[in-house]
C-alpha positions as a Markdown table, in Angstrom:
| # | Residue | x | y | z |
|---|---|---|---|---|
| 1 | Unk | 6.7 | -3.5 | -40.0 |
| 2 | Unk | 4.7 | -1.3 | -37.3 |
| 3 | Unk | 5.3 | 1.9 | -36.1 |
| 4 | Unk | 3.2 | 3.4 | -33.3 |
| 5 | Unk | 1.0 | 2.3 | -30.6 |
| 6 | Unk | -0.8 | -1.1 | -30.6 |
| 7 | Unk | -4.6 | -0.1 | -29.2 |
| 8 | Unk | -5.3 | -1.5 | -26.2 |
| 9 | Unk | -2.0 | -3.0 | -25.5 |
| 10 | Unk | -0.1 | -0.6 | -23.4 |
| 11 | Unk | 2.9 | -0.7 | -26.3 |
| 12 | Unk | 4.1 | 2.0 | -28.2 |
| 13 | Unk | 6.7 | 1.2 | -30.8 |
| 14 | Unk | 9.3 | 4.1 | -32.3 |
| 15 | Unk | 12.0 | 1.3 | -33.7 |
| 16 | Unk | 11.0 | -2.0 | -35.5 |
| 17 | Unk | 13.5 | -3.1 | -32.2 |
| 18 | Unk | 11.0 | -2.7 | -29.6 |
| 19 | Unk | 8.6 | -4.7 | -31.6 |
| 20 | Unk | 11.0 | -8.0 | -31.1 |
| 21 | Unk | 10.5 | -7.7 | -27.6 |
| 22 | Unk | 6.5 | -8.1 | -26.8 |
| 23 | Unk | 3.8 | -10.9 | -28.8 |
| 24 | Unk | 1.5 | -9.1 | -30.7 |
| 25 | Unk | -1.5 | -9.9 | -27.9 |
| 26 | Unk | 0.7 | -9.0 | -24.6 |
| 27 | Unk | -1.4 | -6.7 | -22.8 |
| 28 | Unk | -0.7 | -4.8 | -19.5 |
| 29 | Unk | -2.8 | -5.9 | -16.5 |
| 30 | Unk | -3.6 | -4.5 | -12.8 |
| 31 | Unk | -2.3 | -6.6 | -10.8 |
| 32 | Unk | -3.1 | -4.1 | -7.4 |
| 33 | Unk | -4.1 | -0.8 | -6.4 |
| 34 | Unk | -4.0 | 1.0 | -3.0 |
| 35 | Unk | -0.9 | 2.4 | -2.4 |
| 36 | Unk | -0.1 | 6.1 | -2.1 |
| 37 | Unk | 3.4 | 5.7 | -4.2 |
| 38 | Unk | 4.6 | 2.2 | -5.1 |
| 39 | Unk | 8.4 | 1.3 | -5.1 |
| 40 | Unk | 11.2 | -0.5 | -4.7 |
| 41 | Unk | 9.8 | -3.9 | -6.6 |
| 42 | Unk | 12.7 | -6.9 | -6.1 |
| 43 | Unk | 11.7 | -10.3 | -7.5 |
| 44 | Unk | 12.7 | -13.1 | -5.1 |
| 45 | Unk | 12.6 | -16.6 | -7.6 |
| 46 | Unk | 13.0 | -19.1 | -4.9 |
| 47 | Unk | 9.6 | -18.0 | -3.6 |
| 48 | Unk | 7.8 | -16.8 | -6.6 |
| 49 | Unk | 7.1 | -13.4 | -5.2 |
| 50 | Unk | 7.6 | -9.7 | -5.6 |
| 51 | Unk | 8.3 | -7.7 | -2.7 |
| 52 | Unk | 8.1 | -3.5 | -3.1 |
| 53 | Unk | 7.4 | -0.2 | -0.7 |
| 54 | Unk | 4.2 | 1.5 | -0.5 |
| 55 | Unk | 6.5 | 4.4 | 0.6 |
| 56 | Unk | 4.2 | 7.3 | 2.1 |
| 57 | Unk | 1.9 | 4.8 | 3.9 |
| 58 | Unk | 5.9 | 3.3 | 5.9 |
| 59 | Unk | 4.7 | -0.3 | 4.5 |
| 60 | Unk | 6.4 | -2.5 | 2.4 |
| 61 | Unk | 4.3 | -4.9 | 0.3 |
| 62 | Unk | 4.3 | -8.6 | -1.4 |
| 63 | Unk | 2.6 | -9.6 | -4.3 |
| 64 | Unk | 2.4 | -13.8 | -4.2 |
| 65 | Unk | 2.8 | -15.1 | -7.9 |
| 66 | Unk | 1.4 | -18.1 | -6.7 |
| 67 | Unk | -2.2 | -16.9 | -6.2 |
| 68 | Unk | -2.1 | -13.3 | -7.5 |
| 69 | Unk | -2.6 | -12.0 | -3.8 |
| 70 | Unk | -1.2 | -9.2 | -2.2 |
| 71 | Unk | -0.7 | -8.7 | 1.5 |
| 72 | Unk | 1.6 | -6.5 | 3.6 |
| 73 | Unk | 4.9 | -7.6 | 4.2 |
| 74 | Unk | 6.0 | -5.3 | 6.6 |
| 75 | Unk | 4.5 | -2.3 | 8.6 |
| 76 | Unk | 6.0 | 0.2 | 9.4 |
| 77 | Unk | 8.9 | -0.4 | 7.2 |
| 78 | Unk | 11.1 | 2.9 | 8.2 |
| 79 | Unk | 9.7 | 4.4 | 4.9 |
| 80 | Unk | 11.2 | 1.9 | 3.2 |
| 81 | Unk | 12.0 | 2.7 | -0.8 |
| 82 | Unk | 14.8 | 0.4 | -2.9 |
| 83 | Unk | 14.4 | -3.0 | -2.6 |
| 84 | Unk | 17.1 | -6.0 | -4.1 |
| 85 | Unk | 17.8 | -9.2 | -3.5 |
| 86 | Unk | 21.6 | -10.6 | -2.6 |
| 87 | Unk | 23.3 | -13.6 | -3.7 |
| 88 | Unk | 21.5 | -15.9 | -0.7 |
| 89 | Unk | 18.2 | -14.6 | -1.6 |
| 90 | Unk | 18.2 | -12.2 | 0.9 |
| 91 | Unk | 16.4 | -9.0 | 1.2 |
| 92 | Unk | 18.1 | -5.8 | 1.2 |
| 93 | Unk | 16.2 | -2.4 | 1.9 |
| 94 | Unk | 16.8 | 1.4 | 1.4 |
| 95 | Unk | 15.1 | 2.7 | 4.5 |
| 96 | Unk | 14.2 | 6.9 | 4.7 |
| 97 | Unk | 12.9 | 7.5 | 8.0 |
| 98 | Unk | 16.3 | 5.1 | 9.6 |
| 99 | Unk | 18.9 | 6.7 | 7.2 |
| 100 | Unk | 20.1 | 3.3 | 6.5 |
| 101 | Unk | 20.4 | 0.0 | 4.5 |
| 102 | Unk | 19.3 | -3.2 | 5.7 |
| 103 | Unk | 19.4 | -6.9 | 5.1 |
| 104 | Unk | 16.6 | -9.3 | 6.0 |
| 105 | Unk | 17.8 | -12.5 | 7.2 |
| 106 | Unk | 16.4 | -15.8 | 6.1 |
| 107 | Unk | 15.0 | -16.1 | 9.9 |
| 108 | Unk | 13.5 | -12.4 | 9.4 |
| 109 | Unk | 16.2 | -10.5 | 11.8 |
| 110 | Unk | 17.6 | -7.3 | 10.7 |
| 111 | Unk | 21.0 | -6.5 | 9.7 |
| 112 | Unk | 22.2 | -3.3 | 9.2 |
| 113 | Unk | 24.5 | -2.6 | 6.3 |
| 114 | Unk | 25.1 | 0.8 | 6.2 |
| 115 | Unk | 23.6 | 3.9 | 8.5 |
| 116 | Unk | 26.7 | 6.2 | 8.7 |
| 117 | Unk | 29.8 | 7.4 | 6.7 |
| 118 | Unk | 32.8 | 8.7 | 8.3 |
| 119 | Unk | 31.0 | 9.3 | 11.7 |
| 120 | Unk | 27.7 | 11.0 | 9.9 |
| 121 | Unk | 24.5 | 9.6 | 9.5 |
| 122 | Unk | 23.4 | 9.2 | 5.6 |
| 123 | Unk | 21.1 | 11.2 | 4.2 |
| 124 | Unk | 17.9 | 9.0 | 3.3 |
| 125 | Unk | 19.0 | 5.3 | 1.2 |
| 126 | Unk | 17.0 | 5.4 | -1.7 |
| 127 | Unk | 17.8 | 2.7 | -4.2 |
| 128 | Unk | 20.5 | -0.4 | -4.0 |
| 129 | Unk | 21.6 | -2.8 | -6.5 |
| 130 | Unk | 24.2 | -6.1 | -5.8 |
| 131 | Unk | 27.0 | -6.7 | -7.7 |
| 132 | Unk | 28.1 | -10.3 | -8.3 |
| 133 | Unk | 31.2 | -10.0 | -6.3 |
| 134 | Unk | 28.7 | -9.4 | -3.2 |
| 135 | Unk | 29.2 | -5.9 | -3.3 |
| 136 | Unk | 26.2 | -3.7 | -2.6 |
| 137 | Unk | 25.9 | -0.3 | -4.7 |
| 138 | Unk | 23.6 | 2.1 | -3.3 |
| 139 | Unk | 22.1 | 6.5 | -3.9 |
| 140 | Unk | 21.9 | 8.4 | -0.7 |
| 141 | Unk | 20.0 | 11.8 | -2.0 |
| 142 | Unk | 17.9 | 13.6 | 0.9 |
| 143 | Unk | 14.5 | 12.9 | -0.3 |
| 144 | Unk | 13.5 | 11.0 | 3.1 |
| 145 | Unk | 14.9 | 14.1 | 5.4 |
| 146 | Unk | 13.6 | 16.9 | 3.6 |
| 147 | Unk | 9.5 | 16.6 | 4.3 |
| 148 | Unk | 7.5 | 14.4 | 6.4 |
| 149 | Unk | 5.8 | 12.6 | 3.6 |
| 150 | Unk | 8.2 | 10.2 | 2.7 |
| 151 | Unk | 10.1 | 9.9 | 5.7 |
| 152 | Unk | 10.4 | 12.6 | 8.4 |
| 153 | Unk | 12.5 | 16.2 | 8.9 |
| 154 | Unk | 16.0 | 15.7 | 9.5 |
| 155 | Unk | 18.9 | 17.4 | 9.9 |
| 156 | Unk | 21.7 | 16.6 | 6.6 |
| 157 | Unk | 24.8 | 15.4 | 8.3 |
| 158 | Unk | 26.4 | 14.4 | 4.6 |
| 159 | Unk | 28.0 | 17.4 | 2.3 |
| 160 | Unk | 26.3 | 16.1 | -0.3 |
| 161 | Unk | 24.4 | 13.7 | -2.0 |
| 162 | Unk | 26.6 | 10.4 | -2.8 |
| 163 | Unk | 26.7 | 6.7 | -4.6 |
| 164 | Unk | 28.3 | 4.3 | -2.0 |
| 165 | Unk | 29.7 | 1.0 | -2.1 |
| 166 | Unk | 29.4 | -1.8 | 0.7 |
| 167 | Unk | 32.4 | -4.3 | 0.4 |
| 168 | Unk | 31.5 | -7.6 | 0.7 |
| 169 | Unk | 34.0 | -9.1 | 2.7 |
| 170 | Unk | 35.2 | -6.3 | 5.2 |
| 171 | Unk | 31.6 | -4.5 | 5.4 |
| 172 | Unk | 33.5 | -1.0 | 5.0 |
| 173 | Unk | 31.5 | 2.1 | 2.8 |
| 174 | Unk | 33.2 | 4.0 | 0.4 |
| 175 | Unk | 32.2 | 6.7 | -1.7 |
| 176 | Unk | 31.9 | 5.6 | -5.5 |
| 177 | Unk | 30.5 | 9.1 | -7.2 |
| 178 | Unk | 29.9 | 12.9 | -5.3 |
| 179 | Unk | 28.9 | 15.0 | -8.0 |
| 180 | Unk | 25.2 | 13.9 | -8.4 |
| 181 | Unk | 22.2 | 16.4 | -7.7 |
| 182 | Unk | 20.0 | 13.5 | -6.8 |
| 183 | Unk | 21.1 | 10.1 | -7.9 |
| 184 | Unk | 18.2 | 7.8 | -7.8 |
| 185 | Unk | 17.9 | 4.4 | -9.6 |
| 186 | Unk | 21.0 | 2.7 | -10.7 |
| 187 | Unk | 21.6 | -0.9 | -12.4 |
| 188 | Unk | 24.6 | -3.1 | -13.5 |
| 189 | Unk | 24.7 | -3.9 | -17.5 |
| 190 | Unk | 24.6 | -7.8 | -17.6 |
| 191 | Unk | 28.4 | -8.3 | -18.0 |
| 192 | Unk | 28.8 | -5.6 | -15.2 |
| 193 | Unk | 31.6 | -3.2 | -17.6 |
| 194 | Unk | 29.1 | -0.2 | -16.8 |
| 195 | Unk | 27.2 | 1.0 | -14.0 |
| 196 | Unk | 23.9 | 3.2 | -15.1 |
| 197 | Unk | 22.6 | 6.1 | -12.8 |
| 198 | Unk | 19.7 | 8.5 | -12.7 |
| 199 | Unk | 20.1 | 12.0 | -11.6 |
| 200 | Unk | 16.2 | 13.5 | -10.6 |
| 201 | Unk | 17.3 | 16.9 | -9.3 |
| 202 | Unk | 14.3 | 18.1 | -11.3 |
| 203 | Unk | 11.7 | 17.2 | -8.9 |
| 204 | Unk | 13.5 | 19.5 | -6.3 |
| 205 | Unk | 14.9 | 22.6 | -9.0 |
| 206 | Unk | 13.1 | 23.0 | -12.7 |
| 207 | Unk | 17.0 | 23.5 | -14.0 |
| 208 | Unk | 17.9 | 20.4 | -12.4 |
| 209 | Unk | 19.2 | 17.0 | -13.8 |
| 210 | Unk | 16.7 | 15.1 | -15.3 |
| 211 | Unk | 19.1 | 12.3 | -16.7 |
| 212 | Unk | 20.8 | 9.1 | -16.4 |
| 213 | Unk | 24.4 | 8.8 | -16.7 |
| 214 | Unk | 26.7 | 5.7 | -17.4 |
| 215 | Unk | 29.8 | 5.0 | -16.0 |
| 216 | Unk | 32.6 | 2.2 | -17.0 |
| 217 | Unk | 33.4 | 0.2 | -14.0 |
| 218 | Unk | 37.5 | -0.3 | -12.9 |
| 219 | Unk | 38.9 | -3.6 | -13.7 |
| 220 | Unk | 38.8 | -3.9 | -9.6 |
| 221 | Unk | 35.9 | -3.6 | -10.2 |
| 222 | Unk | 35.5 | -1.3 | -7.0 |
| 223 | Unk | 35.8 | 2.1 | -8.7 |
| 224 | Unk | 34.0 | 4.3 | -11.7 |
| 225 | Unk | 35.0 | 6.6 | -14.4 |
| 226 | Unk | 32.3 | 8.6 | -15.5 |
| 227 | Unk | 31.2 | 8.3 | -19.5 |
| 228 | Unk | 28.9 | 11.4 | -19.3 |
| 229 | Unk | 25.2 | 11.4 | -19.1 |
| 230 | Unk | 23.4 | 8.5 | -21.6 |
| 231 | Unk | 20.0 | 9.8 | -21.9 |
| 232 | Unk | 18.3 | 12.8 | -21.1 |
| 233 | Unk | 14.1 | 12.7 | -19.9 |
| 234 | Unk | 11.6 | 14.1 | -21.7 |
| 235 | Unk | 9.1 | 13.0 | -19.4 |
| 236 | Unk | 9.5 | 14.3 | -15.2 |
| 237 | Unk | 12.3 | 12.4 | -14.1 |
| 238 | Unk | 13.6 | 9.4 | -14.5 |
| 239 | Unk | 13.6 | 6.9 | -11.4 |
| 240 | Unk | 13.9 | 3.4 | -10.8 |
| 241 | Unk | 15.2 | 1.0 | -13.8 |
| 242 | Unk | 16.7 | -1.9 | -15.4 |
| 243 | Unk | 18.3 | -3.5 | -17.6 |
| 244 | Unk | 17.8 | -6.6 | -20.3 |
| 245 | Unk | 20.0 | -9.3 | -20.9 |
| 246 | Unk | 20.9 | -8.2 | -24.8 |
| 247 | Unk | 21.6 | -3.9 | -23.2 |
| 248 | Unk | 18.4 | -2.4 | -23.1 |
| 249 | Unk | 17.5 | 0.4 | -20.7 |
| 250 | Unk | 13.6 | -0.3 | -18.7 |
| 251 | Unk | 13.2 | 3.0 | -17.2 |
| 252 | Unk | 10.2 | 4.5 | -15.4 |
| 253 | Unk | 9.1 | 7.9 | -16.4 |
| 254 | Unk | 6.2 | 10.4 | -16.2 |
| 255 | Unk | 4.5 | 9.0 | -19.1 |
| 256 | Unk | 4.9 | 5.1 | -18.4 |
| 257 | Unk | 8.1 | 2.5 | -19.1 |
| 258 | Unk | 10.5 | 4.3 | -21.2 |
| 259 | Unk | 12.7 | 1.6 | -23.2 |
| 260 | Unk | 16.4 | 2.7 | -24.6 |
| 261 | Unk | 18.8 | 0.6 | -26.8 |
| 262 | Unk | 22.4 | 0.0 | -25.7 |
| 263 | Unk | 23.0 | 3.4 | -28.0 |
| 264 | Unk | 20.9 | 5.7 | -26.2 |
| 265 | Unk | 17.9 | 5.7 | -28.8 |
| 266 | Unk | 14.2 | 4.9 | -27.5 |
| 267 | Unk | 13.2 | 2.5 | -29.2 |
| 268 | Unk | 9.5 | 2.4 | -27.5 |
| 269 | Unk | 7.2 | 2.8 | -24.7 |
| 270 | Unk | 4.9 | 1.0 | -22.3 |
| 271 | Unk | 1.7 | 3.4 | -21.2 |
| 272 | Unk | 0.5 | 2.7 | -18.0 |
| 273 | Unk | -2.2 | 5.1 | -16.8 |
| 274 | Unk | -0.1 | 6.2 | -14.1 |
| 275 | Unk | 2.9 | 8.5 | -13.2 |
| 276 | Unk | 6.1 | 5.0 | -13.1 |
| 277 | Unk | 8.4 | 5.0 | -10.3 |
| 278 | Unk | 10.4 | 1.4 | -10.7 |
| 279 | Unk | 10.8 | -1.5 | -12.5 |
| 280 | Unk | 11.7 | -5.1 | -11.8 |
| 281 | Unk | 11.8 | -7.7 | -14.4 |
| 282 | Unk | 10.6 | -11.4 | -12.4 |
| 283 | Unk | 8.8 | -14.5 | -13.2 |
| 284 | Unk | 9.8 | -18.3 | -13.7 |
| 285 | Unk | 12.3 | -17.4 | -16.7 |
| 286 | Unk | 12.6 | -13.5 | -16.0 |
| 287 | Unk | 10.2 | -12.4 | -18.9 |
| 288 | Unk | 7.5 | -10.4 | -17.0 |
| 289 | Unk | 8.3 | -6.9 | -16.5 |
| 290 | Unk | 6.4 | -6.0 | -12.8 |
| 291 | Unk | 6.1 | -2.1 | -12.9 |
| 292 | Unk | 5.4 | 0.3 | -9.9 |
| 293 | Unk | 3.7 | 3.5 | -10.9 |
| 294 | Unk | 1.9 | 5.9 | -7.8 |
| 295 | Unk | -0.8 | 3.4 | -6.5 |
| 296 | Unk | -0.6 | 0.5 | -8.6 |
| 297 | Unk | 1.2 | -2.6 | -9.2 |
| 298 | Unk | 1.2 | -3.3 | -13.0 |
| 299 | Unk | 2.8 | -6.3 | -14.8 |
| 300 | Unk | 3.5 | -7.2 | -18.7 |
| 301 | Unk | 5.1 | -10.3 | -20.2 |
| 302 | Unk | 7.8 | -9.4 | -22.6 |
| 303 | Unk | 9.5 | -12.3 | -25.3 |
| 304 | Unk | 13.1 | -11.2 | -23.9 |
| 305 | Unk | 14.6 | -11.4 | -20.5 |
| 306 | Unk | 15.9 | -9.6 | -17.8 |
């Protein structure tokens, strides 16, 4: 059994668990660098690529699993951040600058989602999930309105900070959680029971949350009840994440890919040289772990699944 970090890997292990999930010669590679801060990564299987936001430089990005090439996707991208993919294969974007969330058709038009609750523009979409009911989850914190580096000056037009819901079959936005500081990344567990959501206040207030909290989802399946906050950061804040197929937690930090069991416990790490921002789990049987983290694109292929 080993404990600590395999030299020249990238992995750290803290619980025998973690070393289940890599082969002993899985290495991290570069797959890109020359983006100011890289986001938003969504895997789309039916092409074999990765799209994600290079969000300061208002470009969104796609990395061609194909060939290994990178090219731009789309500029400007109304500071795009969050990226997912729908039920079609469809894209769907958190955009800053816009205050909205979009859909990209299969003939490339855009659809808006979501730009406005109860007569009020949103504050700045910043990350989006889709349940498999074809409802669209999404965070709506201020970091696109509140400086012109990743989005532009705006006025708030929202109380608060909110989690939203798009229904799938009347288009309608509801409100899903109000209490947050900042909620950032969010993911489904693989049955869909709990939905998983960072808090990064921190990076805006050194007393603020620096957390992710889990919440049990109502047997509509259209509601929450909060479980309290999972884990805590020891790291900045947490971001972007996901989540495995057997319950365990992918999630960027200051220090690289933190990775928690379905109890809260970190079981290990993966060190990127980089501050991490998002996560996306892609490839032919969903076993390569595509990581975002400030100008890079990094990738690592695990034995488990996403």
């Amino acid at each position: 059994m080993f404990y600590g970090e395999l030299e020249g890997s990238g992995f750290e292990v803290l619980e025998h668990e973690f070393s289940k999930c890599f082969v002993g010669h899985a290495r991290v590679e570069r797959l890109w660098s020359g983006a100011r801060w890289a986001e938003g990564p969504a895997w789309f299987g039916g092409g074999r690529y990765l799209i994600f936001s290079d969000l300061p430089n208002n470009r969104m990005m796609r990395f061609d699993d194909t060939d290994g090439s990178v090219s731009v996707f789309r500029s400007p991208s109304g500071f795009a951040n969050g990226n997912t993919c729908d039920k079609e294969g469809r894209l769907i974007t958190c955009e800053h600058q816009n205050r909205r969330v979009t859909r990209t058709e299969h003939d490339g038009e855009i659809t808006v989602l979501a730009d406005q609750y109860q007569g009020k523009r949103l504050n700045s979409p910043n990350d989006v999930v889709v349940k498999s009911d074809g409802s669209i989850w999404f965070t709506d914190p201020d970091y696109g309105i509140i400086a012109d580096y990743e989005g532009q000056v705006q006025e708030q037009e929202q109380k608060g900070s909110y989690v939203y819901r798009i229904d799938p079959i009347t288009g309608n936005l509801s409100v899903v959680a109000d209490d947050f500081d900042h909620p950032n990344g969010l993911a489904f567990t693989p049955g869909e029971s709990k939905l998983f959501i960072a808090d990064s206040g921190g990076t805006e207030s050194a007393s603020g949350p620096r957390h992710i909290r889990q919440f049990e989802v109502t047997s509509g399946g259209d509601k929450l009840k909060d479980l309290g906050v999972f884990v805590k950061c020891d790291a900045g804040v947490f971001d972007g994440f996901r989540i495995d197929k057997d319950d365990r937690l992918w999630t960027s930090s200051a220090e690289g890919v933190q990775c928690f069991n379905k109890a809260g416990v970190m079981i290990g790490r993966v060190r990127v040289p980089e501050m991490v921002s998002n996560v996306a789990f892609g490839g032919l049987r969903r076993n390569r772990l595509f990581i975002c983290a400030t100008t890079s694109l990094y990738s690592v292929y695990l034995k488990i699944n996403g």
